[in-house]
FINUMI-453699 format. One line per 8 residues: number of its first residue (from 1); their letters; for each residue x, y, z of N, C-alpha, C, CB. Coordinates in pm, 1 decimal. Atoms other than C-alpha are relative to their C-alpha. Glycine has a CB too. Example, Ala and Ser with C-alpha at 12.3 -4.5 7.8 and 13.67 -1.06 7.14 Angstrom:
BEGIN
1	as	89.0:-119.0:0.0:1230.0:-450.0:780.0:90.0:120.0:0.0:-99.2:2.7:124.6  -82.0:-119.0:-6.0:1367.0:-106.0:714.0:-77.0:109.0:73.0:41.4:46.2:-141.5 $
END
This chain:
BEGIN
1	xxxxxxxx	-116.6:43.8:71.9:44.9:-1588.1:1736.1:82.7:116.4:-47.2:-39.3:-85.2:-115.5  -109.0:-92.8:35.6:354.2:-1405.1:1581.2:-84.1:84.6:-108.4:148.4:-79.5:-61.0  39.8:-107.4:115.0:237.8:-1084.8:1359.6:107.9:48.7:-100.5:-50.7:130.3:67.9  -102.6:-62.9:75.1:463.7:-1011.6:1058.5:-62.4:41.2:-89.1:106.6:-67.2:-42.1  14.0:-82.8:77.8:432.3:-720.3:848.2:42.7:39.5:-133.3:15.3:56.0:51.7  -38.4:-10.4:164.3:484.1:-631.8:459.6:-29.0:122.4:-68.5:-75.5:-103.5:-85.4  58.5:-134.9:14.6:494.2:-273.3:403.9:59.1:44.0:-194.3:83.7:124.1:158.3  23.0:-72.8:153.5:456.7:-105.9:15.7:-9.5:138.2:6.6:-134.3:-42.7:-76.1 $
9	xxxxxxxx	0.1:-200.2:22.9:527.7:293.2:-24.9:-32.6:-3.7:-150.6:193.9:111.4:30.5  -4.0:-59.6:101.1:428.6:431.2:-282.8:-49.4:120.7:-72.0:-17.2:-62.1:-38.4  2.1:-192.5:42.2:425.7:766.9:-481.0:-79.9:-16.7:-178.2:245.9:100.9:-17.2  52.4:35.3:126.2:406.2:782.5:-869.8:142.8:-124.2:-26.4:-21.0:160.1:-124.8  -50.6:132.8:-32.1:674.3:453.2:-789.3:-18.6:-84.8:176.0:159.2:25.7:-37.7  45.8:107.2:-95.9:667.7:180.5:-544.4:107.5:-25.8:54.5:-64.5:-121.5:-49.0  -131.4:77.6:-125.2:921.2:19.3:-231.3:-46.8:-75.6:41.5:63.5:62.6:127.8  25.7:58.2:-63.2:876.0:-238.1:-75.5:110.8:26.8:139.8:-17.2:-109.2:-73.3 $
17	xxxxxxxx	-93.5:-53.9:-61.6:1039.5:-121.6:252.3:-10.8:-103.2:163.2:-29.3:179.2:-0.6  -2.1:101.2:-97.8:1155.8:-327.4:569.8:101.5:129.3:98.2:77.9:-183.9:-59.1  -76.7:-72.0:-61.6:1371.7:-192.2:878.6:168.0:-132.8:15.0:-101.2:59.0:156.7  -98.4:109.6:-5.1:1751.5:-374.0:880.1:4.1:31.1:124.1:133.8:-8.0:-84.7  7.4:6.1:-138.1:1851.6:-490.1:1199.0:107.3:145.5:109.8:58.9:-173.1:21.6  -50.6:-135.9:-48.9:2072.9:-126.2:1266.1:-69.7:73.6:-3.3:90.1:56.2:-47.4  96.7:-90.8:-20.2:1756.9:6.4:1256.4:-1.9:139.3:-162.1:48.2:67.9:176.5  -9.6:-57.2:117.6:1830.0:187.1:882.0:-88.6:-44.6:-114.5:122.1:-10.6:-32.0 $
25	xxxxxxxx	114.8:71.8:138.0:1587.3:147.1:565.2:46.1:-117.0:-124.1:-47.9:142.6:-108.7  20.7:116.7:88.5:1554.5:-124.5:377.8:-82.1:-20.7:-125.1:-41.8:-82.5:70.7  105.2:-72.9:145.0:1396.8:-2.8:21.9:23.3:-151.2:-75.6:87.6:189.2:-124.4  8.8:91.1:97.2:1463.5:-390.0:-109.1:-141.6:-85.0:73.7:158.9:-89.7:-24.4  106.2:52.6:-103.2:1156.9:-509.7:179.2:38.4:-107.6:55.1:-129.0:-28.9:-49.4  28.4:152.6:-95.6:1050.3:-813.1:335.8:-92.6:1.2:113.7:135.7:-54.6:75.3  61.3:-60.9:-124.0:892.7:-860.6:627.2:75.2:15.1:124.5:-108.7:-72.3:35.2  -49.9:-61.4:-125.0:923.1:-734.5:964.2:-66.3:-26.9:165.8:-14.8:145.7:-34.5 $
33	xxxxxxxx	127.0:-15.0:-116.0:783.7:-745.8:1345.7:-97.8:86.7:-3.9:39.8:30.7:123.5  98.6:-81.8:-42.1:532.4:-569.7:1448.6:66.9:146.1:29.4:-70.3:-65.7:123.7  -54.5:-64.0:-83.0:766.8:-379.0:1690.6:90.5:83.9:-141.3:75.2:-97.7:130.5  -64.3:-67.3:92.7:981.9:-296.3:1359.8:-78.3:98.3:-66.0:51.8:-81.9:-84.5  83.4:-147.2:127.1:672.7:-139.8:1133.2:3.0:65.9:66.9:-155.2:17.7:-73.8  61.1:-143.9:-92.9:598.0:73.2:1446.4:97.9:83.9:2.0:-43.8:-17.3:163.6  -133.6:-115.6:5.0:960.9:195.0:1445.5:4.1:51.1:-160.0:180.2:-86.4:46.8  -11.0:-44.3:94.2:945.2:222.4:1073.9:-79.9:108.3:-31.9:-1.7:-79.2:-64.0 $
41	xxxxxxxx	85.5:-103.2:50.4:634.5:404.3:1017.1:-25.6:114.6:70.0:-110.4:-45.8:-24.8  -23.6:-87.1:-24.2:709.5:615.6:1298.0:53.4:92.5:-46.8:21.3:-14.4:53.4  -128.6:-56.7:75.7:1028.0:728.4:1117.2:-41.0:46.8:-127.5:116.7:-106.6:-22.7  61.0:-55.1:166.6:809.7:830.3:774.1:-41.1:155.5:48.2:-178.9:-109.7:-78.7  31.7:-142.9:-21.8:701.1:1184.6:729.5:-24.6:1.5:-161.2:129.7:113.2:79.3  -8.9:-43.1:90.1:579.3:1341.7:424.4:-27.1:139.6:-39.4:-43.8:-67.4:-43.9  -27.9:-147.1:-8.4:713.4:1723.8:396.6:-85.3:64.3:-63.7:119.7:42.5:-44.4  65.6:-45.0:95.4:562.1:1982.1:226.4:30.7:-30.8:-185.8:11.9:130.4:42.7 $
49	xxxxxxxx	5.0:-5.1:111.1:721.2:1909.1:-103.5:-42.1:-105.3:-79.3:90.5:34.9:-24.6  57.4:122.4:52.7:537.6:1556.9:-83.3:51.6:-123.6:-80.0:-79.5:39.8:-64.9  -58.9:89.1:-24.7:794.4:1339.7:-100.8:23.9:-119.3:144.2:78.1:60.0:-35.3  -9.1:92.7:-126.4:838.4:1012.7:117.4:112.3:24.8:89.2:10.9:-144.0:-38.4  -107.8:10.9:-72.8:1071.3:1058.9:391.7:74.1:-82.0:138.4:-4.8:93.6:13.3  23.7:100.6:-104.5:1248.0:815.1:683.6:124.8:81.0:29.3:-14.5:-181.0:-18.3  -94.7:-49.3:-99.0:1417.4:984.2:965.5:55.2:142.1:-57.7:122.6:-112.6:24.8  -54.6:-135.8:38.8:1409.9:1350.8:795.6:59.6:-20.1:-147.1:119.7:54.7:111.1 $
57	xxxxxxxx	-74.2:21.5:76.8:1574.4:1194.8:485.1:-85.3:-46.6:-138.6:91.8:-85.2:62.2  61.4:52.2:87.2:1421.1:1151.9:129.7:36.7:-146.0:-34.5:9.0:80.2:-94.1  -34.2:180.9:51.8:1379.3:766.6:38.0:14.1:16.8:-146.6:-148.0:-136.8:31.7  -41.5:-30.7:109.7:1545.8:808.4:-292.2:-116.3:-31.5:-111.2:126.5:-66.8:-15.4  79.6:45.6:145.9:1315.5:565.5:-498.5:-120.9:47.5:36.8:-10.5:-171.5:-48.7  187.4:-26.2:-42.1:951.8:737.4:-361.6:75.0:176.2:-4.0:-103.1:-94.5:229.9  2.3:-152.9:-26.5:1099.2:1133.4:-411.0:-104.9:81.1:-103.2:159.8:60.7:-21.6  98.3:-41.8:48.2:804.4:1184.3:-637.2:-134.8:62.0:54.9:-13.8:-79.1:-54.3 $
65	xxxxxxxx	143.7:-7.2:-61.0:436.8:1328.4:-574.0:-107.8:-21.6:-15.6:-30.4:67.1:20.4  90.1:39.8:89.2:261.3:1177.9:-825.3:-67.9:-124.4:36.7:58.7:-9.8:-120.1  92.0:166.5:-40.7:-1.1:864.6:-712.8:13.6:-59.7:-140.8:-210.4:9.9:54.1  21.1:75.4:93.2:40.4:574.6:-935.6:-50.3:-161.5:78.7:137.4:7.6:-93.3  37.4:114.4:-69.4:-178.9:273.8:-828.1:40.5:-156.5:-70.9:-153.8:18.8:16.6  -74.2:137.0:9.9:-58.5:26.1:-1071.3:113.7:-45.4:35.7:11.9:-31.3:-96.2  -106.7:12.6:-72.2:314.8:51.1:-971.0:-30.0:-36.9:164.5:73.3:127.6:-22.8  17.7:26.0:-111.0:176.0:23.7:-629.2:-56.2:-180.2:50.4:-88.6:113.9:25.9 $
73	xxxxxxxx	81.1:147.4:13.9:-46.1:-316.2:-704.0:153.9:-85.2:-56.7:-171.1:1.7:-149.7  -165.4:83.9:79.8:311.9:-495.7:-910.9:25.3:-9.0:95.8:131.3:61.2:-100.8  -77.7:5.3:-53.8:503.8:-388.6:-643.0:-21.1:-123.9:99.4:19.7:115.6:33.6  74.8:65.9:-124.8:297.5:-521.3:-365.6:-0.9:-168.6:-3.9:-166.1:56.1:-0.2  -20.1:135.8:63.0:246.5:-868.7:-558.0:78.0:-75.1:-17.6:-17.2:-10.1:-79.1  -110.4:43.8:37.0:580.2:-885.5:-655.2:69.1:-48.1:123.3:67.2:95.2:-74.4  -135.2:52.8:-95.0:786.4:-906.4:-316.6:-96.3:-30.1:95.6:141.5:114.8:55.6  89.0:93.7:-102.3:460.7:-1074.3:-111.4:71.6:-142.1:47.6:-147.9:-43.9:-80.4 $
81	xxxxxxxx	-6.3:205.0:34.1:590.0:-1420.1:-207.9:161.8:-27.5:86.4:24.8:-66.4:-258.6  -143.9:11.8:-67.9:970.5:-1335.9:-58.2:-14.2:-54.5:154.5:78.5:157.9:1.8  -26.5:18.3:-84.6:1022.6:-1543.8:206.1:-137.7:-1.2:120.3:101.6:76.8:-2.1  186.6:-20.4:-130.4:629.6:-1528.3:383.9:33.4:-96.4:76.3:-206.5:-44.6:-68.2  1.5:116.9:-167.1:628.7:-1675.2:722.9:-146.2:-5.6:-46.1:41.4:79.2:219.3  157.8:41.0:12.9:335.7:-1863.0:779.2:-59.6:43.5:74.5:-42.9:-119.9:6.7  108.7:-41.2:-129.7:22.8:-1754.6:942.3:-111.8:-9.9:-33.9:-0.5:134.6:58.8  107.1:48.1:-49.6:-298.2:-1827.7:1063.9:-91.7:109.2:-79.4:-2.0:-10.3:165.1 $
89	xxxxxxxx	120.7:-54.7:77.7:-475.4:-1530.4:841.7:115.3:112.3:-56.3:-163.9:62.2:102.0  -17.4:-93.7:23.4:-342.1:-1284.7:603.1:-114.8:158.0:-19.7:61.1:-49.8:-81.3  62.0:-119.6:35.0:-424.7:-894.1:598.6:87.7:90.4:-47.1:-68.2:53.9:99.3  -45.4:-136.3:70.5:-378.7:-629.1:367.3:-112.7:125.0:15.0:23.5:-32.3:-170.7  80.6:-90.4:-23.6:-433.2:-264.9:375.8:8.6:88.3:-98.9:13.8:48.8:113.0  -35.9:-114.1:70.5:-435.5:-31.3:102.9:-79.8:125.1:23.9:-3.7:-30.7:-132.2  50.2:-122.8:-63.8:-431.6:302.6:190.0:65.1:101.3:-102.1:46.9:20.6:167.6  -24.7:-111.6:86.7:-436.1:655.1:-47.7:-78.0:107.4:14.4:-7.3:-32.1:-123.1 $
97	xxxxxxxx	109.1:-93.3:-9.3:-560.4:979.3:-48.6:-131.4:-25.0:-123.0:74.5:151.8:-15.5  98.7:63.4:147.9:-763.1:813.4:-358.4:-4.8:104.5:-95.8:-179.0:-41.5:29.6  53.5:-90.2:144.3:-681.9:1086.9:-618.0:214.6:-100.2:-63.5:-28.7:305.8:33.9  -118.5:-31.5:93.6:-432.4:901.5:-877.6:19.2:82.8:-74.5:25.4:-67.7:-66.5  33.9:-70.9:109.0:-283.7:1076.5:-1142.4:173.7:15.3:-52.4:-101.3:152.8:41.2  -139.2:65.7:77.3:-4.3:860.2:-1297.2:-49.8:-148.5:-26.7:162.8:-1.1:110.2  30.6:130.1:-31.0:-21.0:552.5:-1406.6:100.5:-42.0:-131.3:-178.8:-45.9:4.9  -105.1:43.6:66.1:250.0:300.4:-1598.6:-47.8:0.4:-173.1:41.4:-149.3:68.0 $
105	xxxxxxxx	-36.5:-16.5:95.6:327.8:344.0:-1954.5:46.8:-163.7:-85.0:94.9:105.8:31.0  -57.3:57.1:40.8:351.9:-15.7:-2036.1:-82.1:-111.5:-126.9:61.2:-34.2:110.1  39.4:33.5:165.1:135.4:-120.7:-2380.1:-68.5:-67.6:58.6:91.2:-61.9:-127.5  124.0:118.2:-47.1:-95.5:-343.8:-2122.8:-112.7:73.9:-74.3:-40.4:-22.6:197.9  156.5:-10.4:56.6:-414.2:-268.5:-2334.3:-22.0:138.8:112.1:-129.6:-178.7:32.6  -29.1:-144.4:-66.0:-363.2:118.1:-2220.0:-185.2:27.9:-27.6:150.7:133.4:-108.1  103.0:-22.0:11.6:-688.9:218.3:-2120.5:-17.5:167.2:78.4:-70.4:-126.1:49.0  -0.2:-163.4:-72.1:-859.5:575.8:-2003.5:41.1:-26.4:161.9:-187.3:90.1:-7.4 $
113	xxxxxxxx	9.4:-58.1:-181.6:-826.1:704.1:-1654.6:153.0:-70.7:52.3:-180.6:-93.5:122.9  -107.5:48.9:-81.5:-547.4:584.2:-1408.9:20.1:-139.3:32.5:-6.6:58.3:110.2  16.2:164.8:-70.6:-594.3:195.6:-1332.3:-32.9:-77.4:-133.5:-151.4:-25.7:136.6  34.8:56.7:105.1:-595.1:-22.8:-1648.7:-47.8:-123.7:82.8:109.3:-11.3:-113.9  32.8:116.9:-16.6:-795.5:-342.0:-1610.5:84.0:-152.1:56.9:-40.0:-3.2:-107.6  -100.0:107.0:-24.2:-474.4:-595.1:-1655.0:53.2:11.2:169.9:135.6:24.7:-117.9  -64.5:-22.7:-134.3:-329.7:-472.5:-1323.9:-99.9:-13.0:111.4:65.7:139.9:7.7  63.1:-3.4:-16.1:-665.9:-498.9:-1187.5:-23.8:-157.4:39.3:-38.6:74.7:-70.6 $
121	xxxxxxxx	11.0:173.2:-6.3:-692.0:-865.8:-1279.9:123.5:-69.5:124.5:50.2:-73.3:-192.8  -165.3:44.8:-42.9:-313.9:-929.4:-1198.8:-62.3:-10.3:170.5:169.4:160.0:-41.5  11.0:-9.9:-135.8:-424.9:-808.2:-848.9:-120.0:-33.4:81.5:27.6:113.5:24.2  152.5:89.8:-51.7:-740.9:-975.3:-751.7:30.3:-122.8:-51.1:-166.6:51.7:-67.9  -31.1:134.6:-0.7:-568.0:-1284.4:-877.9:80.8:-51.2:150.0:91.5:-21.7:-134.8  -97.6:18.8:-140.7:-291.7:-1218.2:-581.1:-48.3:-32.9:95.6:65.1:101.0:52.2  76.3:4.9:-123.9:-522.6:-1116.6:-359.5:-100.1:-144.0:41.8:-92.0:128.7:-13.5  108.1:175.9:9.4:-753.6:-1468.5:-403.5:68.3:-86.6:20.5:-72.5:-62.3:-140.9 $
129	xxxxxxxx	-72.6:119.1:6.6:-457.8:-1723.8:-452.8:64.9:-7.9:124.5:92.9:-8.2:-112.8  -67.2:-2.3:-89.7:-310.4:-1567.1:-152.8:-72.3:-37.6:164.4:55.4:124.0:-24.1  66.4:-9.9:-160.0:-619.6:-1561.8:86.7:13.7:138.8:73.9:80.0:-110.7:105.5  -51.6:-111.1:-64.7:-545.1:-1206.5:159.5:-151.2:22.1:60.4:80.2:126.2:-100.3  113.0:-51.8:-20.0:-825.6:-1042.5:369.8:44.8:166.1:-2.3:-68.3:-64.2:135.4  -22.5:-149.4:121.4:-788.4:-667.9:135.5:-142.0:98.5:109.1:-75.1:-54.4:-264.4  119.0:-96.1:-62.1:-950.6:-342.7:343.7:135.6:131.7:-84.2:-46.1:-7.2:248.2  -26.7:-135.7:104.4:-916.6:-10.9:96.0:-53.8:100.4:72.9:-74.5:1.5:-156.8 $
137	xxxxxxxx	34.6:-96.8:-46.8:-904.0:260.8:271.8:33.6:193.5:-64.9:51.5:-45.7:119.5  -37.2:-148.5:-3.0:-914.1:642.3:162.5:-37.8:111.9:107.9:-50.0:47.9:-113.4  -18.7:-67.0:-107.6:-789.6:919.1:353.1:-30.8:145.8:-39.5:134.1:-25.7:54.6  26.2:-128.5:49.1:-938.0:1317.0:301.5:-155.2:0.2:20.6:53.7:25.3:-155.1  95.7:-88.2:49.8:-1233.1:1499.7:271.2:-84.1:-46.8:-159.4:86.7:139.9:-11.6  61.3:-20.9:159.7:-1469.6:1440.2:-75.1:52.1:-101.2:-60.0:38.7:136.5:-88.1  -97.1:100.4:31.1:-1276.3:1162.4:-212.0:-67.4:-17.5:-126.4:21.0:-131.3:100.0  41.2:74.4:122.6:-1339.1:1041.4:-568.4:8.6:-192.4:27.6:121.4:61.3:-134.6 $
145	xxxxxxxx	-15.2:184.3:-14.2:-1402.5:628.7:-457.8:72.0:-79.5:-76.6:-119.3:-74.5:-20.8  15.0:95.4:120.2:-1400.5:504.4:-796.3:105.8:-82.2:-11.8:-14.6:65.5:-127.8  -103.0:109.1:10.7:-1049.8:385.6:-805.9:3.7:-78.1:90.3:118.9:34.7:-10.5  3.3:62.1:-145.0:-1069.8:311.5:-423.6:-28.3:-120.8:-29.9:-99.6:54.5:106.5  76.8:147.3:61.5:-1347.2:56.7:-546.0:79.0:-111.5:-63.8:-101.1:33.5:-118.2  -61.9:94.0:95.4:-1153.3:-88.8:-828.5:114.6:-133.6:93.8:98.8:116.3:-119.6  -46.2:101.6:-90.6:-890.1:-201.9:-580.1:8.3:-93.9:81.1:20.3:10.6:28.0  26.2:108.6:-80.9:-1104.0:-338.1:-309.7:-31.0:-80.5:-88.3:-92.0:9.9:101.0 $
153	xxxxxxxx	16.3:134.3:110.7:-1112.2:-658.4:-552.4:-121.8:-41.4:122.7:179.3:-144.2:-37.8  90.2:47.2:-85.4:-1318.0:-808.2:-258.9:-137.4:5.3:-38.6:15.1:59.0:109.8  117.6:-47.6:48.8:-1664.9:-830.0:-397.4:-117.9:6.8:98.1:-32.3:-77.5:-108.7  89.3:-74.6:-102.4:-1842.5:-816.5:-85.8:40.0:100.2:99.1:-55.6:-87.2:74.2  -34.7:-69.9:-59.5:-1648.5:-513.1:30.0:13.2:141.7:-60.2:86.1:-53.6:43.1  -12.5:-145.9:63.3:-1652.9:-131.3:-64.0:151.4:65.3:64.8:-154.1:108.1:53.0  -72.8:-56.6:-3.8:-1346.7:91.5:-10.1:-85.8:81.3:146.0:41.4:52.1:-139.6  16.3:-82.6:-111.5:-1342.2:289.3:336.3:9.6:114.0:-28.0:73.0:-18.3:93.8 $
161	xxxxxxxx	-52.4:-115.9:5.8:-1327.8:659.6:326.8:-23.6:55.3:157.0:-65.4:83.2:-120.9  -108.1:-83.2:-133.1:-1132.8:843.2:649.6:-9.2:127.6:7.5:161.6:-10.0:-13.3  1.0:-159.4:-25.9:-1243.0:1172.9:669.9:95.2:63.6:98.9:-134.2:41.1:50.1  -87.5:-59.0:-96.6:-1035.4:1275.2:979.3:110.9:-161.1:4.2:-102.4:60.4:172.7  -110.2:100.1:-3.8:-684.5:1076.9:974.7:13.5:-11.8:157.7:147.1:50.5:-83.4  -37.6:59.0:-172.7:-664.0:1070.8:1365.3:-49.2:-118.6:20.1:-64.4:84.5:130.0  30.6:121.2:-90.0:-949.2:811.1:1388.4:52.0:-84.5:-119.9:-174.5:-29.0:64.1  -47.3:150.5:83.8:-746.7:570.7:1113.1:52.6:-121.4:73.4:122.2:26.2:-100.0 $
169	xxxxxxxx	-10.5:113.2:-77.1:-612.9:373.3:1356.1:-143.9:-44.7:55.1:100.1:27.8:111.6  139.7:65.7:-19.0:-970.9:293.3:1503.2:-67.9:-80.7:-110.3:-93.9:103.6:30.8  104.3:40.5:149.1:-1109.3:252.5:1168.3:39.7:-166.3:-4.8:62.5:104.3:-192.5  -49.7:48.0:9.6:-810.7:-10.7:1126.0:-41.4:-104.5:42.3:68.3:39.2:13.6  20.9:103.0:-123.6:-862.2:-186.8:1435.1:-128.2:-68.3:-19.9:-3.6:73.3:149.5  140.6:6.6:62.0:-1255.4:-182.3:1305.4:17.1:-137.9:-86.9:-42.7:148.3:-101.9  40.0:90.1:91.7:-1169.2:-433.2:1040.6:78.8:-94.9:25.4:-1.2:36.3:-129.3  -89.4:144.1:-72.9:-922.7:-689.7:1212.7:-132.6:-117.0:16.2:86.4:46.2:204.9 $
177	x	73.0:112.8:-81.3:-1176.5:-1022.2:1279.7:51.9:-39.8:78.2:-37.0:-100.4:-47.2 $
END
């Protein structure tokens, strides 16, 4: 059946990003073909100064370098619901080098470390009501899991870690049913 895609950037903020049909970015999202993410995520790069970039060009709202995973979880939640075609199984992928080291400022029952609980909930509610099938993947060397974990909400699933980014596509393909 038809595959449509729902892509989320994010830095120490979040995009939901789509390709318009002139082939130019689309930082308000939605979804997309298949054939579109491949042109989109071709078109990403991230320079040395570790900003997001599409087609050589900084994406204004991601010119940060800071990981923030709750802005990333909102975002994601937030513009899911726009317009979803239907289909026969959802999948999500979250993918990070797994070191945050930002996280929102907004009086939710501010707790230590990078990932407060509420956003936690918020997003293992999404992920459940939606039927998502959630694979957490980190990408590097040594990785600190712990947040990785937090995200895979999935309770019979652990977070992936990607030592070499070449085989990520395999890995990927690994967790399709």
């Amino acid at each position: 059946g038809d595959v449509n895609v729902n892509l989320t950037l994010f830095n120490s903020t979040a995009a939901n990003v789509a390709l318009n049909a002139d082939g130019s970015l689309n930082t308000s999202g939605g979804w997309m073909s298949v054939a579109d993410a491949k042109t989109l995520l071709g078109k990403l790069s991230i320079p040395s100064n570790q900003h997001i970039e599409f087609d050589g060009i900084d994406i204004s709202a991601l010119s940060s370098y800071y990981t923030n995973y709750e802005v990333a979880l909102n975002v994601s939640d937030d513009t899911y619901a726009i317009s979803t075609p239907i289909a026969d199984q959802s999948v999500a992928y979250f993918i990070s080098d797994g070191v945050p080291n930002r996280e929102l400022s907004d009086g939710d029952d501010e707790e230590t470390g990078y990932l407060d609980q509420v956003h936690v909930d918020t997003w293992s509610n999404f992920i459940s009501t939606n039927d998502i099938d959630l694979t957490v993947i980190g990408i590097g060397n040594n990785l600190s899991m712990d947040y990785l974990n937090e995200v895979q909400v999935d309770p019979d699933k652990s977070a992936i870690e990607v030592a070499d980014v070449t085989t990520l596509t395999e890995v990927m393909l690994s967790t399709v049913l």
